[in-house]
Phi, psi and omega in degrees: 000139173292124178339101180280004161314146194216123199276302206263171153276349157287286186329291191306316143335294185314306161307323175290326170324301173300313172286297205271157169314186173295302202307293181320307179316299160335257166342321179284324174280342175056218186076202195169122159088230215264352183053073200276306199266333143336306209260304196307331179299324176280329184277321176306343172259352176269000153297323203263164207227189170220172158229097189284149182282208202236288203222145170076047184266172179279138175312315171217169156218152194276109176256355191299151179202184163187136181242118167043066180012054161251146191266150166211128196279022150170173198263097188197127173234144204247143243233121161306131160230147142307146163038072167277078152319011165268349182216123163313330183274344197005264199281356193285297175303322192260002183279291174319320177294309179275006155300289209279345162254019166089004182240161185288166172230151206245141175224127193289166152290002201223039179266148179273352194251174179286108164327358192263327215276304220278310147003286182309329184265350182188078174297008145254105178216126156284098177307094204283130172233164191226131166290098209216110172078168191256187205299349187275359207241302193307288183304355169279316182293314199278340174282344196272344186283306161334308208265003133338291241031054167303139190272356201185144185249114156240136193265105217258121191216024148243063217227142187227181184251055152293135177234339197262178189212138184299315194243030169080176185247103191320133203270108184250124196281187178254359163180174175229117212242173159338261202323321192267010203252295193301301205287352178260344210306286162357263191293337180277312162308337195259357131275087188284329200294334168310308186293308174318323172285335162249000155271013155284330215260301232062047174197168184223143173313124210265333144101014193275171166218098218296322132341001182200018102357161144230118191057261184252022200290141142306143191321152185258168162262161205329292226305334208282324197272308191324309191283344164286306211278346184291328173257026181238116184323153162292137198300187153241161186294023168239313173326314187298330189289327197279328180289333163310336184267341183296341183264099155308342170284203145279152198218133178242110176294114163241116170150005207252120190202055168199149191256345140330277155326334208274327208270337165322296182298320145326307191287326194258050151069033184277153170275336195209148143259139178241089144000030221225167167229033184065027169082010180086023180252010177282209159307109176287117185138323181283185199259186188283169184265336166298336179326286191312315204295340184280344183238006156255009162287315183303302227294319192269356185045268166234033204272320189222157149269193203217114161243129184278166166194105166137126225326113225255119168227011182198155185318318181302341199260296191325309202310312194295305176277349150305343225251329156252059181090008183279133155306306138204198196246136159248127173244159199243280210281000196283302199296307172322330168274007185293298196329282193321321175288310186236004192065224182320296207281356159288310179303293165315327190285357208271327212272333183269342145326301178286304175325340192281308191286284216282349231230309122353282199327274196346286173320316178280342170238015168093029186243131183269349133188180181350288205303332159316319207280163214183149186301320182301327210267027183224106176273116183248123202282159179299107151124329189297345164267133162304165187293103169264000000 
């Protein structure tokens, strides 16, 4: 067998490519409509530049941080995604994995594996909820996420209904029964190795989503749970203040990607903002979260944090967005493909992939931590944020 070790987080895309079916891959890369805002998310960090020093650079650097007061042994975090077919252990394995490099994990409602499960392998995990169903099912979820003992809620509301893709859309099934086995058999043969990992397991992805259920219901499937939140109105900045106040904890806004909006939130009693625009899966057309991160970092000041999410693929990338006010980063699709190549021990290499990269940065441009980065050590071009 070949080194399942990976230097980048590209080499781990390429493999994961490789491996996983079309549809799955497919699923993973996303986006929406012409993948205006998809591609933008990577390119705005490749305008921004550093200026390395020479000399006197620091001897070690301090990368520890901490969001909605989990301590982290650097600023990287792994971002709720959905239904993972990419891995049979899925959200269990990348749970164990960030246990063993010291950082929390945001677990989705529309996650495969049971928050009970996931808890257990890494009691720092945050719970991701969707304004989904009316309030007695959203407060059913968030007690149940409670008594789980998830440390933190984030509330994810930036996700809109683009449904079409310029180069299609992957055929994602709604359970996987015989009929829905035979019509994929084609494309699942030709990843035998894929195939091979979960039938090592005795089982095939089962697409259910165990997190969003209520009480004694059967697990619902992704479409079933999908189609409560597609027909359920949007909140208002007061609906958030009311579901924040039902969460005693810490609480997180994803999706805020205006400093206006930055100051809503601040008013309806959140602990954190994630800067994101769902991976370029909102409105295609809006900018990267990096565009954006400097001036809803101004707008809110030290008031709340601030964490970016979309796409961060490298140590170099963290750096760039602490430096323009993010508290740390959260990643979706980097980790996943780690998932997909190696399971646990792929999500670690991807999470020690970014440790290297922010731990290089530091060093190459003379900083000894966090607290050091700064708007200068980030060169920004005439024009990259929009007129805010």
């Amino acid at each position: 067998m070949s080194n399942p070790w990976f230097e980048t987080v590209a080499v781990a895309q390429r493999r994961a490519k490789k491996r996983l079916p079309a549809s799955v891959y497919g699923a993973l890369i996303g986006g929406a409509e012409a993948g205006i805002s998809l591609g933008d998310n990577l390119t705005a960090f490749d305008e921004l530049g550093f200026r390395p020093v020479t000399a006197g650079q620091p001897a070690e650097r301090d990368m520890a941080t901490s969001v909605m007061g989990q301590p982290m042994s650097m600023p990287v975090m792994i971002s709720p995604t959905g239904v993972q077919a990419v891995h049979p252990d899925g959200e269990v394995a990348v749970s164990r994995a960030c246990a063993a490099r010291g950082v929390p994990i945001g677990l989705s409602s529309f996650a495969s594996s049971p928050i009970e499960a996931v808890i257990e392998a890494n009691p720092q995990t945050f719970f991701q909820i969707y304004w989904a169903g009316d309030r007695d099912s959203m407060v059913a979820r968030l007690e149940r996420a409670k008594s789980a003992g998830a440390v933190g809620m984030i509330l994810t509301l930036d996700w809109s209904f683009s449904h079409g893709r310029d180069w299609g859309s992957p055929d994602i099934p709604q359970s996987m029964g015989i009929r829905t086995a035979l019509r994929h058999a084609p494309e699942v043969m030709a990843r035998p190795r894929w195939l091979a990992t979960w039938l090592r397991r005795g089982k095939l992805p089962a697409l259910g989503v165990p997190n969003f259920g209520v009480g004694d219901d059967a697990v619902p499937g992704f479409f079933d749970a999908y189609g409560v939140w597609m027909f359920t109105p949007p909140p208002s900045w007061e609906d958030v203040a009311w579901l924040r106040a039902q969460w005693d904890g810490p609480f997180m806004v994803k999706g805020v990607h205006r400093a206006d909006e930055a100051r809503r939130a601040v008013d309806a009693g959140v602990t954190a903002i994630s800067v994101s625009n769902h991976g370029g899966n909102n409105i295609d057309g809006a900018p990267a979260p990096i565009r954006v991160l400097p001036e809803i970092a101004a707008a809110v000041g030290d008031e709340i944090e601030v964490v970016l999410d979309g796409g961060v693929r490298r140590g170099g990338d963290v750096v760039k967005a602490v430096a323009l006010g993010a508290k740390a980063v959260m990643i979706g699709r980097a980790y996943l493909w780690g998932l997909a190549v190696n399971g646990q021990a792929g999500v670690e290499n991807v999470l020690d992939v970014m440790r290297n990269g922010i731990d290089a940065t530091m060093r190459g441009i003379g900083k000894g931590s966090l607290a050091e980065l700064g708007p200068d050590d980030v060169i920004v071009p005439p024009g990259f944020s929009p007129p805010s």
